[in-house]
N, C-alpha and C positions, 0 to 999 in steps of 0.2 A: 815085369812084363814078360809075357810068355807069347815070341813068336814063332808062327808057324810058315812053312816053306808052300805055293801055294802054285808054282808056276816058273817055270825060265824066264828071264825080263825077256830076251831076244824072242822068244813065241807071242812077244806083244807088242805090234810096230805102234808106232805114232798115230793116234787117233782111233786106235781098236779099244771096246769094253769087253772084257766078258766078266762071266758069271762061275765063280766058284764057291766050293761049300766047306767052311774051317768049324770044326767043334757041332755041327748039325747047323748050323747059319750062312741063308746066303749072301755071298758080300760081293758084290760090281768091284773089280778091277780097272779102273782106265788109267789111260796114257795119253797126255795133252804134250806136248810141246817139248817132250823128255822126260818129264815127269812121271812118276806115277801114284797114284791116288786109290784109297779104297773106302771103301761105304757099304753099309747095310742096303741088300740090293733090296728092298721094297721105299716105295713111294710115299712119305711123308704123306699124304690124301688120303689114299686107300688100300695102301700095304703092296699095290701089284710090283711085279717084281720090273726094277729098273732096267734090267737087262734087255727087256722086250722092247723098250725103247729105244731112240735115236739120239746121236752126236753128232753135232755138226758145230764144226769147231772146237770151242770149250762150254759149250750150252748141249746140256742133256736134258732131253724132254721123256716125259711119260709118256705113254701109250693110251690110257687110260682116257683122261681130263687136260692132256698137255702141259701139265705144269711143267714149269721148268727150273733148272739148277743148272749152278755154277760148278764144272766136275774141278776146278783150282780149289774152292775152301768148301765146297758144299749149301753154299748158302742160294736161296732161293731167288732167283727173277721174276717167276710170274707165279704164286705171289709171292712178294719180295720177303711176309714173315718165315717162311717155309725154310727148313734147313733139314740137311742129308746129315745121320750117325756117320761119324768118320772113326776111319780106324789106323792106329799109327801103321806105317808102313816103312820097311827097309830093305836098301836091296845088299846082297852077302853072294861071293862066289856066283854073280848072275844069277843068283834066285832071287824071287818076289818073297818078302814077308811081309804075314800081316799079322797083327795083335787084337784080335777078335774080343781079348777081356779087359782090358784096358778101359777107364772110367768114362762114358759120354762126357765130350765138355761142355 
């Protein structure tokens, strides 16, 4: 596993996503509950980038068509077959890593 440093945890409070770019891929960052999570920032639907979208709570919506996801495992709500590329994530000396080549599960 080959990770990359992608952000200060503390530049990311509790309930902010952004959008960063590792190896030329952009991956959504968020932060639920102290956690933090990453994913291939486009849409399951139609690729638009998730970052344009909204959180509220732990339910991230597209912009696009509104679909939604789960930003805890990625997995889809509406509709529930849908699932977000997750990327392992670690945090070291308060930095965010993320492993952008790491196998889809």
């Amino acid at each position: 596993m080959s990770f990359t440093p992608v952000l200060p945890r503390d530049d990311l409070r509790d309930g902010d996503m952004r959008s960063v770019h590792v190896d030329g891929r952009g991956v959504l960052i968020v932060r639920f509950n102290g956690e933090v999570y990453a994913y291939e920032d486009r849409c399951a639907h139609q690729g638009v980038p998730l970052s344009e979208g909204t959180l509220h709570g732990y339910v991230l919506a597209c912009r696009a068509h509104e679909w939604l996801f789960d930003v805890r495992n990625g997995q889809g709500i509406n509709p529930a077959l849908a699932f977000l590329r997750r990327f392992p994530v670690k945090i070291e000396d308060g930095q965010v890593l993320v492993d952008v080549g790491a196998p889809a599960a």
